[in-house]
MARTORFI-551584 format. One line per field, with one value per atom (N, C-alpha, C): x, y, z; residue in one letter. Coordinates in pm, whole numbers. Layout:
BEGIN
X: (X, ...)
Y: (Y, ...)
Z: (Z, ...)
code: (A, ...)
//
This chain:
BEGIN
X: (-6737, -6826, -6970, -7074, -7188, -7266, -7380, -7495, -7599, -7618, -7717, -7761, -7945, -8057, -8099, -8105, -8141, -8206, -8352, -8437, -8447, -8476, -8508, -8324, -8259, -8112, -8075, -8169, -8097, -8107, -8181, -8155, -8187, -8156, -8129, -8089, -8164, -8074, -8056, -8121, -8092, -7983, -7937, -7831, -7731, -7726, -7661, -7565, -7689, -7628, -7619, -7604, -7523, -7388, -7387, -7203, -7181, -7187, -7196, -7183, -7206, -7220, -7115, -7013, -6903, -6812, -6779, -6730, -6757, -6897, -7012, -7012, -7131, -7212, -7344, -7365, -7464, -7558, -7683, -7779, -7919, -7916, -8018, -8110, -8238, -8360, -8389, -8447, -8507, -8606, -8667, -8792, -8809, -8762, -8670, -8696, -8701, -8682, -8820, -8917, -9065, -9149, -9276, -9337, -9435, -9369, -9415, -9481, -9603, -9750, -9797, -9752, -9802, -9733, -9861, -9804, -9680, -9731, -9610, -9540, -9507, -9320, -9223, -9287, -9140, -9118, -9146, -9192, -9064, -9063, -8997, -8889, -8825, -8731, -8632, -8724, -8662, -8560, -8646, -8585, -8457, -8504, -8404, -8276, -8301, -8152, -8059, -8159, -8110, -8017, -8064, -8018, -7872, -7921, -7758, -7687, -7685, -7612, -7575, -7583, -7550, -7604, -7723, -7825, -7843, -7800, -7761, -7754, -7848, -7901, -7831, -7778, -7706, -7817, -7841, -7915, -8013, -8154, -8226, -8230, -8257, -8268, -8366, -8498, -8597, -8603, -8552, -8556, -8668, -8688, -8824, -8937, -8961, -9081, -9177, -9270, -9325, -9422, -9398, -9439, -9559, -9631, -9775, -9854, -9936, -10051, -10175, -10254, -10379, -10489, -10528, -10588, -10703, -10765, -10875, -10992, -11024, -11117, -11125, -11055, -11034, -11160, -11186, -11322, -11257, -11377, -11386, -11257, -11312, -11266, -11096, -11022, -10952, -10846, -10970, -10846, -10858, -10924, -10872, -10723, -10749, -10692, -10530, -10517, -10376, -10360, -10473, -10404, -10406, -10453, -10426, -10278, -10266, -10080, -9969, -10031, -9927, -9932, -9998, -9944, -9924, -9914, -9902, -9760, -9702, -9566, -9507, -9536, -9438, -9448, -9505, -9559, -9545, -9659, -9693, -9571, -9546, -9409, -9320, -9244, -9183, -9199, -9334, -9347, -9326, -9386, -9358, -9237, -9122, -8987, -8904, -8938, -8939, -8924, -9086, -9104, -9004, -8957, -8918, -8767, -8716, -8622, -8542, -8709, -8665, -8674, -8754, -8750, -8608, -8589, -8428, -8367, -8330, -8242, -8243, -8319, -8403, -8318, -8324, -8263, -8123, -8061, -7943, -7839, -7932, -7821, -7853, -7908, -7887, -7913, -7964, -7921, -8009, -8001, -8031, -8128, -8223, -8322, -8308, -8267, -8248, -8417, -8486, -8646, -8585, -8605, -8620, -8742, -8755, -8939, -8902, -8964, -8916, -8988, -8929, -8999, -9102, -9192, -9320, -9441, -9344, -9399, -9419, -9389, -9368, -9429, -9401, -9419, -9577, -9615, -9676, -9634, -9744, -9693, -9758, -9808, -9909, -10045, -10147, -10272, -10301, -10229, -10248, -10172, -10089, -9999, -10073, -10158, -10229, -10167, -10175, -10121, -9984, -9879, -9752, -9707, -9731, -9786, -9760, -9918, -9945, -9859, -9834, -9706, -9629, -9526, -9408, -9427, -9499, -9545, -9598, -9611, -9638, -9547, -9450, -9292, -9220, -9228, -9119, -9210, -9290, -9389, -9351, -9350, -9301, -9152, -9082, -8916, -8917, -8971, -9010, -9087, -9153, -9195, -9093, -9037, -8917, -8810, -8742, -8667, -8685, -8850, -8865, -8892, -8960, -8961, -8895, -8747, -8702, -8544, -8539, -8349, -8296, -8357, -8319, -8263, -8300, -8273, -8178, -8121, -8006, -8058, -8179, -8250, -8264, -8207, -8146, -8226, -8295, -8396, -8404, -8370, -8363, -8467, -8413, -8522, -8399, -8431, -8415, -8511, -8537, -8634, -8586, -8586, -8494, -8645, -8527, -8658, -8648, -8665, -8663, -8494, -8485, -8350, -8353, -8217, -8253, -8251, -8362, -8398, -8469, -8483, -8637, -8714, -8797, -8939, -8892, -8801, -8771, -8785, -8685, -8711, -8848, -8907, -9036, -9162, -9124, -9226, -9180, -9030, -8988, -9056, -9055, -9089, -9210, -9356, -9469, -9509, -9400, -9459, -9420, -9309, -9259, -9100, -8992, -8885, -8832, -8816, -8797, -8811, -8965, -9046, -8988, -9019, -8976, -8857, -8754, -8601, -8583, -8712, -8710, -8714, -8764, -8828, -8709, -8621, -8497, -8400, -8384, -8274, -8124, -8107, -8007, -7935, -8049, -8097, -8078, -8028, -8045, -8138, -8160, -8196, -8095, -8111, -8000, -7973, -7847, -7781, -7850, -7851, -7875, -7728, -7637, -7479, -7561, -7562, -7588, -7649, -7740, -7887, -7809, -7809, -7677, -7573, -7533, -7392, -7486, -7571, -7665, -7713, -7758, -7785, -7708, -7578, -7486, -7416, -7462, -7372, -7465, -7630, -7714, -7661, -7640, -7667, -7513, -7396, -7299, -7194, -7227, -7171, -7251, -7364, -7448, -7418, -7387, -7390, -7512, -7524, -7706, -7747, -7706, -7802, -7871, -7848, -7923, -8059, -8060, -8210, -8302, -8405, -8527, -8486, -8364, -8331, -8388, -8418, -8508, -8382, -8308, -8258, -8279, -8308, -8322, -8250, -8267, -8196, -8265, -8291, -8351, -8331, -8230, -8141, -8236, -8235, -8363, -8490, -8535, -8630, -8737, -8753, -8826, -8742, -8797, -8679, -8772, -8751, -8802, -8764)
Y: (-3464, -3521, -3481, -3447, -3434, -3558, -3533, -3672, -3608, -3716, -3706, -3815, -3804, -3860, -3892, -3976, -3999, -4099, -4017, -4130, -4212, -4302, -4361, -4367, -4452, -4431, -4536, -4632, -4783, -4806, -4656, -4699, -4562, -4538, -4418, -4301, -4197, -4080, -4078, -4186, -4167, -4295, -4416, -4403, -4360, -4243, -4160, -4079, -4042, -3944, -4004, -4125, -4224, -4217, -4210, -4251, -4093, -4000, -3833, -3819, -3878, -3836, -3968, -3977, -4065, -3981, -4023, -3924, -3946, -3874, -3824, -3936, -3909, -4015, -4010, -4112, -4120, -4248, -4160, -4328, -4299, -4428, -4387, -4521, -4474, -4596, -4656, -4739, -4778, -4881, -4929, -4964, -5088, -5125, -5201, -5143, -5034, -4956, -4920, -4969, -4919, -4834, -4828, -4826, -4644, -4599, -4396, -4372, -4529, -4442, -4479, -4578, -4557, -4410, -4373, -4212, -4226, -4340, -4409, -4409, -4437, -4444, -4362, -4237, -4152, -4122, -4143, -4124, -4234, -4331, -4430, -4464, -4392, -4343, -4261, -4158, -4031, -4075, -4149, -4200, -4301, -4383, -4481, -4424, -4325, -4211, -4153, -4108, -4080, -4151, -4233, -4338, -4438, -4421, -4435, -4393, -4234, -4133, -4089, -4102, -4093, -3971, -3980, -3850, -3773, -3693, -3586, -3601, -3544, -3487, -3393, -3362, -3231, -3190, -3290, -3303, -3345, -3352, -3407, -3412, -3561, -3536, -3613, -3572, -3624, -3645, -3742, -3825, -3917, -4006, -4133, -4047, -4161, -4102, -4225, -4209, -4286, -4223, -4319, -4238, -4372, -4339, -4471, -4357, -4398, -4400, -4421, -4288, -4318, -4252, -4325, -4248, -4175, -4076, -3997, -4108, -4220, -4323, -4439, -4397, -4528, -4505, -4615, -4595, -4526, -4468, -4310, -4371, -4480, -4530, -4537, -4640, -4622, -4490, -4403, -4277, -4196, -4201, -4165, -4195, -4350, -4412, -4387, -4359, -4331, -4234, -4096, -3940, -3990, -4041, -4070, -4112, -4223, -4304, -4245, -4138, -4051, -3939, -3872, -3800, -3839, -3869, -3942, -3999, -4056, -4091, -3931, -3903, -3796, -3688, -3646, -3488, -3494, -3604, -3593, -3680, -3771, -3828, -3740, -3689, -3578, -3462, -3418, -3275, -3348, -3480, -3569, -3512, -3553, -3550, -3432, -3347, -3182, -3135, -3161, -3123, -3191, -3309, -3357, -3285, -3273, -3252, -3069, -2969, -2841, -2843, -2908, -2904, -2933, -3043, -3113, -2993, -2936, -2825, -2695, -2649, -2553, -2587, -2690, -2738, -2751, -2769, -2810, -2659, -2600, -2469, -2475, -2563, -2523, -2680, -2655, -2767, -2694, -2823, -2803, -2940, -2885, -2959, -2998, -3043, -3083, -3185, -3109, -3143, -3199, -3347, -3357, -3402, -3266, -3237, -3305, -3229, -3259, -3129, -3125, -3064, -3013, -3136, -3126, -3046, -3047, -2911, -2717, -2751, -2609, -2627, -2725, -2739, -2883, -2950, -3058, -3147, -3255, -3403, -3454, -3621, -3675, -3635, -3680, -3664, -3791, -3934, -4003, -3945, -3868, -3763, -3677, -3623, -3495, -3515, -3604, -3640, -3603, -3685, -3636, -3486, -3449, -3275, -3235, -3238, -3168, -3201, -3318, -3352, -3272, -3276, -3216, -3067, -3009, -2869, -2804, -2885, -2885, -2927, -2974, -3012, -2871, -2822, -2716, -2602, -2544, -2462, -2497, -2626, -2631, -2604, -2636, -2600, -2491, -2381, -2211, -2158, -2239, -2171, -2227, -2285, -2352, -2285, -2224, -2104, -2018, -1952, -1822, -1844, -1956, -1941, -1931, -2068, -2047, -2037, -1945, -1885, -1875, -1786, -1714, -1779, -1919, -2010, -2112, -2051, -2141, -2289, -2210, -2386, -2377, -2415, -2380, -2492, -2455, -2524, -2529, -2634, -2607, -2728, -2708, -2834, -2838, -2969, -2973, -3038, -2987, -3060, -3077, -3229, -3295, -3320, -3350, -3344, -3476, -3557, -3742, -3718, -3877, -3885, -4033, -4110, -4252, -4352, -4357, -4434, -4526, -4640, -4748, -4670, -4624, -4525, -4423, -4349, -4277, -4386, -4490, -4598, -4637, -4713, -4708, -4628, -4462, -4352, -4360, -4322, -4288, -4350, -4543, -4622, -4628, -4572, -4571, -4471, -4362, -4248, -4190, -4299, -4291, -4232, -4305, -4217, -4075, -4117, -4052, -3921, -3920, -3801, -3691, -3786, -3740, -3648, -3735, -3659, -3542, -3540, -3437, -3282, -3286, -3223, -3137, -3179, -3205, -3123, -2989, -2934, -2966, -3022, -3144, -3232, -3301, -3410, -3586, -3561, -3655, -3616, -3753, -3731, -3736, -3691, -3650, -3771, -3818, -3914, -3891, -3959, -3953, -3911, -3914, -3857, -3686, -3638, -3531, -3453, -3517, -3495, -3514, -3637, -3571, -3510, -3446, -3301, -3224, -3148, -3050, -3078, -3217, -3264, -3225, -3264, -3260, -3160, -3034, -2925, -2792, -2827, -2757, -2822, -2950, -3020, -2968, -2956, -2938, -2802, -2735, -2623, -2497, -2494, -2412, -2271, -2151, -2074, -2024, -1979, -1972, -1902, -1771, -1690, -1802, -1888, -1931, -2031, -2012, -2082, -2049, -2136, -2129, -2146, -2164, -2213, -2348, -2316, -2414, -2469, -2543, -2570, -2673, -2618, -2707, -2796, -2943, -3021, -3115, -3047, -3127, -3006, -3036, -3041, -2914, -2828, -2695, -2741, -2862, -2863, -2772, -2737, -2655, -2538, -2407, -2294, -2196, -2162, -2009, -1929)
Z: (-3038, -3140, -3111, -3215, -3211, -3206, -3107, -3095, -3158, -3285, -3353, -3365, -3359, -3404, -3508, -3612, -3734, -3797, -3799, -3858, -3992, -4026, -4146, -4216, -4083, -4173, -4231, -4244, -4329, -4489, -4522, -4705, -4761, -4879, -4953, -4852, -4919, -4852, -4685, -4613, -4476, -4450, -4582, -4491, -4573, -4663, -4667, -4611, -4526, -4412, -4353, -4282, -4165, -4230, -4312, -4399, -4416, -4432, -4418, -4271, -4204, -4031, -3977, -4064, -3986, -3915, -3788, -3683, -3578, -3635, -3527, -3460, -3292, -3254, -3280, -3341, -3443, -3380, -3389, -3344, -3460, -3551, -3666, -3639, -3643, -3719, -3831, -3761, -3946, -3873, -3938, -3972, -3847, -3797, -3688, -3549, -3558, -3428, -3408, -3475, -3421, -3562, -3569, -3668, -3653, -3721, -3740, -3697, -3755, -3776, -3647, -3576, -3400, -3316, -3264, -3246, -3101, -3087, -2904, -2956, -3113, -3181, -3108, -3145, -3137, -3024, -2893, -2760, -2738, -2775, -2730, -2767, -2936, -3027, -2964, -2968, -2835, -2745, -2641, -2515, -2556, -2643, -2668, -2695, -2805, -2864, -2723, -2660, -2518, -2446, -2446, -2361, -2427, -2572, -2656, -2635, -2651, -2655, -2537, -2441, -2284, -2253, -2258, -2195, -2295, -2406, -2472, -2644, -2706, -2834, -2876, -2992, -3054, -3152, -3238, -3378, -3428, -3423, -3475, -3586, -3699, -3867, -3868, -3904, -3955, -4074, -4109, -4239, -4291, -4198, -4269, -4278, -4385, -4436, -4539, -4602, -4647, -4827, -4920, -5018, -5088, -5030, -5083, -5162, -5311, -5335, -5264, -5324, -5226, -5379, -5481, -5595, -5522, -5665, -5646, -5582, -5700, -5701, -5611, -5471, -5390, -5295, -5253, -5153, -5033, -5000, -4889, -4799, -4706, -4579, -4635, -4729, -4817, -4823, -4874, -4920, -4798, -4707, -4548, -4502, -4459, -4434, -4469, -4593, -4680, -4627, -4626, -4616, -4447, -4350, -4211, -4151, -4262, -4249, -4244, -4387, -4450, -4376, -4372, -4276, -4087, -4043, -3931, -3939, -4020, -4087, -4075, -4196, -4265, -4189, -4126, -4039, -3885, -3878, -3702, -3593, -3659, -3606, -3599, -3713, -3694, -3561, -3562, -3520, -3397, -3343, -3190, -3179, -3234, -3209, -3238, -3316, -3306, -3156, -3089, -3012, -2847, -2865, -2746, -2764, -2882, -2905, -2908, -2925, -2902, -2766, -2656, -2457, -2455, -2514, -2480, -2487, -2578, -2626, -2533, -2505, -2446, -2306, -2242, -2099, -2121, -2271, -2240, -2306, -2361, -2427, -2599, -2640, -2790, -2859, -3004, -3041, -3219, -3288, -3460, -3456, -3532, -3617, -3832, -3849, -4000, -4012, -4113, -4177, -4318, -4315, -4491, -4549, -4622, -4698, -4805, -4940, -5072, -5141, -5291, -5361, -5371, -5302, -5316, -5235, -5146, -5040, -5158, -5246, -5291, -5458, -5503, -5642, -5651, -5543, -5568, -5626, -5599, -5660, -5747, -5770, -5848, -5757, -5886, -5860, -5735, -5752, -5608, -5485, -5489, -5326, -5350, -5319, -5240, -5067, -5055, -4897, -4901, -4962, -4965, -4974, -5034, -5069, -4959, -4877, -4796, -4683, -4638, -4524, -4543, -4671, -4680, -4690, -4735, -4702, -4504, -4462, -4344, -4255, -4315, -4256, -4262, -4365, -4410, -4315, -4306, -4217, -4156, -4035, -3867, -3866, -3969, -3986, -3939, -3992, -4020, -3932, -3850, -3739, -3606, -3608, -3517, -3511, -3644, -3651, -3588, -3631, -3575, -3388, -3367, -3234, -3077, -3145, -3040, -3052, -3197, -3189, -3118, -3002, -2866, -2770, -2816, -2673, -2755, -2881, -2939, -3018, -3059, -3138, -3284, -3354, -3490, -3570, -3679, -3786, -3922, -3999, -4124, -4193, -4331, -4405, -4520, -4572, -4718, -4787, -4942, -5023, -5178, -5159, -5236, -5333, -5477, -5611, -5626, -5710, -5726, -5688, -5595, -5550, -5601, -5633, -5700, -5564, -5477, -5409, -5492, -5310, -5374, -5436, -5345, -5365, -5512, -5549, -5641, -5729, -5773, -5869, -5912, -5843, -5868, -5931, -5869, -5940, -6064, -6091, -6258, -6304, -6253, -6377, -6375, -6299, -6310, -6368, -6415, -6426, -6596, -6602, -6757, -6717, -6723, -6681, -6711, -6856, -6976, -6982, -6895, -6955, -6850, -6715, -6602, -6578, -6619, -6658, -6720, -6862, -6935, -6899, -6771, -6649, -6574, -6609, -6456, -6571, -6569, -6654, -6601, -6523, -6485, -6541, -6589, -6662, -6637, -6511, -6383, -6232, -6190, -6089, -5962, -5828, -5729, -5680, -5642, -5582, -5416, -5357, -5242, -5115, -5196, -5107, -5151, -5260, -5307, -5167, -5141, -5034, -4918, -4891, -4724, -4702, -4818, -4814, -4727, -4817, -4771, -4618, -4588, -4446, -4358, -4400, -4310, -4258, -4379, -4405, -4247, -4250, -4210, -4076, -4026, -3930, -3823, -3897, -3850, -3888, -3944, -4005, -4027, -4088, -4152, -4008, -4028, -3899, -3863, -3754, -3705, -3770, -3833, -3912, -3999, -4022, -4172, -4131, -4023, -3939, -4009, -3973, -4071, -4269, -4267, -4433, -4481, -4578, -4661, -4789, -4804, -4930, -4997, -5169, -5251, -5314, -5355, -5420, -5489, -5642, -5740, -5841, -5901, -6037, -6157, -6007, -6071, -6158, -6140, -6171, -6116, -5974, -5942, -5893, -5904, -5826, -5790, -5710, -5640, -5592)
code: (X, X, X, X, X, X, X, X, X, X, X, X, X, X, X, X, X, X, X, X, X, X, X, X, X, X, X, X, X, X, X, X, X, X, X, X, X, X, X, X, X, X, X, X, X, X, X, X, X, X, X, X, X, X, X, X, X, X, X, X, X, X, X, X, X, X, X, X, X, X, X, X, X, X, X, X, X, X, X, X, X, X, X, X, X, X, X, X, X, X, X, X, X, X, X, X, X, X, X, X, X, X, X, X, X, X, X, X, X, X, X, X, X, X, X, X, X, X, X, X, X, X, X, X, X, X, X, X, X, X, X, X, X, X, X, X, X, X, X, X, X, X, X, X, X, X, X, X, X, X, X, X, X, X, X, X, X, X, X, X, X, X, X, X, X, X, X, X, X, X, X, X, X, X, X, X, X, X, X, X, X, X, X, X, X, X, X, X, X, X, X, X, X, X, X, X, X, X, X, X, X, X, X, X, X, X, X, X, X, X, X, X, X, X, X, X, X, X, X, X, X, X, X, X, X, X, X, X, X, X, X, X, X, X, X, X, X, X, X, X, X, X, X, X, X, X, X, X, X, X, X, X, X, X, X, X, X, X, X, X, X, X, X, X, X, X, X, X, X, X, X, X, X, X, X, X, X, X, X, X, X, X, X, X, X, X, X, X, X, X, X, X, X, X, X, X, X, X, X, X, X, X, X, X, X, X, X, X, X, X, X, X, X, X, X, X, X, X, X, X, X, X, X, X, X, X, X, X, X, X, X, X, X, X, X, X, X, X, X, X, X, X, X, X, X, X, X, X, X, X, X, X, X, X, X, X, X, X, X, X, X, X, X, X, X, X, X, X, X, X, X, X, X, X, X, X, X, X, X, X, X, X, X, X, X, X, X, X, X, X, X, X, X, X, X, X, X, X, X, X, X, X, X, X, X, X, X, X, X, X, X, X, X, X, X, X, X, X, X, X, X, X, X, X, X, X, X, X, X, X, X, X, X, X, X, X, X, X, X, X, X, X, X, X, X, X, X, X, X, X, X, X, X, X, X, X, X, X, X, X, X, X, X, X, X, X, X, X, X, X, X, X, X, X, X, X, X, X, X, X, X, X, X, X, X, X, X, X, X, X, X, X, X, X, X, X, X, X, X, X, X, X, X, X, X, X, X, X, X, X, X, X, X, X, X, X, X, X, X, X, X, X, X, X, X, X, X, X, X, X, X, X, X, X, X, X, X, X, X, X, X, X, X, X, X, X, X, X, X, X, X, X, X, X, X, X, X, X, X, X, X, X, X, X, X, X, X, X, X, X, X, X, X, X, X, X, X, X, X, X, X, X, X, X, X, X, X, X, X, X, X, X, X, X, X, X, X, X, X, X, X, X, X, X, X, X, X, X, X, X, X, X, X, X, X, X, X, X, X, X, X, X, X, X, X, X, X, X, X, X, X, X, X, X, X, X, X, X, X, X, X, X, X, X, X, X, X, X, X, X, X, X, X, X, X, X, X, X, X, X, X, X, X, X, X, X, X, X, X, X, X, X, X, X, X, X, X, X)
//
């Protein structure tokens, strides 16, 4: 059985992939296990997984994440503050655990990184995510430089970037944003289930063969394509 790491696994697409990763040995967070935006989080995440798992990491899936408004018109300190959270959440936590997790690998023979960005890394978001944006674009870049850096030593990196998935956070945008219109958008003409999103997880995490490192795959109902 594979030991995998998996953040943000108690609702939508992360615990998705907890129910996609039945088998496995599986140790997932959630909101419970310590808070992103303290940068000591994942330091202590890390270790804890470790110590679940009886010494030994196969998989990292960086899943949590966080999707707050931060408008154009918010006071300075304010719209810092948001692009500070947010990325610090969505990016720098991550890259923490990237990083403990390519040494791990490196010492033990090999292992896979699974990045879940979104769309928005490639296509953008609302005029209040300029932050989200830029996280998830800066997720998929460390994916891609993680590929290229350390293949050699058997460290395998992917991403996925999922388009609206019907989470909390997904629920909420449609209906702030007009559903309707939203959908109209989605030559689909739904938005992605969140099982949809941990196939692909699961597929990179446990199957995908190494050539396909550094793969980026999309899942949002071609609304965006490249």
């Amino acid at each position: 059985m594979t030991a995998i790491l998996l953040t943000g696994a108690t609702r939508g697409i992360g615990a998705a992939c907890a129910d996609a990763f039945a088998g496995q040995r599986l140790f997932g967070t959630g909101s419970a296990d310590g808070d992103l935006a303290d940068p000591a989080t994942p330091a202590r995440l890390w270790q804890t997984a470790l110590d679940a798992l009886g010494g030994r990491v196969d998989v990292l899936v960086n899943n949590a994440g966080i999707f707050e408004a931060t408008p154009l018109d918010s006071a300075d300190d304010a719209w810092l503050a948001g692009w500070e959270r947010t990325l610090q959440v969505n990016l720098t936590a991550a890259a923490q655990l990237c990083r403990l997790a390519v040494r791990h690998f490196q010492a033990q023979g090999g292992g896979r990184i699974v990045n879940v960005a979104s769309r928005a890394a490639y296509r953008g978001d609302s005029p209040a995510h300029w932050h989200y944006a830029a996280a998830k674009a800066g997720m998929v870049a460390m994916t891609k430089t993680i590929a290229r850096g350390y293949a050699r030593d058997g460290v395998y990196a992917f991403a996925v970037c999922p388009g609206f998935t019907m989470t909390g956070m997904a629920d909420d945008y449609l209906a702030s944003r007009g559903g309707a219109a939203l959908l109209a958008d989605i030559p689909l003409g739904k938005v992605a289930d969140p099982a949809e999103v941990a196939s692909a997880v699961r597929y990179l995490a446990l199957e995908a063969p190494p050539s396909m490192t550094g793969a980026v795959l999309d899942v949002n109902g071609a609304s965006y394509v490249r």
